[in-house]
C-alpha positions, 0 to 999 in steps of 0.5 A: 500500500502506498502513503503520501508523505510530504517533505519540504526541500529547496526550490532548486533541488525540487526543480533538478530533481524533476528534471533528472526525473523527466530524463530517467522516464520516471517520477520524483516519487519513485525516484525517492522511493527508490532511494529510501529503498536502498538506503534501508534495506538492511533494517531488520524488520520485526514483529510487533511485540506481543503478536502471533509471530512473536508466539511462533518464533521459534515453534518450527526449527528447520531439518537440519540435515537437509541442505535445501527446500530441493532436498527436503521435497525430494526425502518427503516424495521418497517417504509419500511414493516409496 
């Protein structure tokens, strides 16, 4: 889902910034967008406190003698069908 978000930059930055975009074929929007992006993907995300997730952390441990999703299909479909 996508917000409006209002921010107060220079006059001049506003104007380069709507001609770069222009010449990108892209919106100023996206061009923050993308920047915001960038700069945070590395935050870790975390469940609200209190919430199922935060319950369910932890109730399901991955097998830990499969090397892949690959693998552990292939040993289930072995166990199912022989």
């Amino acid at each position: 889902m996508k917000k409006k978000l209002t921010l107060v930059i220079d006059d001049e930055v506003i104007e380069r910034a709507k001609r770069h975009a222009r010449a990108q074929n892209t919106s100023v929007s996206d061009m923050v967008e993308s920047y915001l992006a960038e700069q945070t993907r590395e935050e870790a995300w975390s469940p609200p406190a209190g919430s199922v997730l935060v319950r369910l952390t932890g109730a399901v441990t991955p097998d830990a003698t499969a090397a892949s999703d690959d693998e552990r299909l292939e040993r289930a479909l072995r166990e199912k069908y022989g």
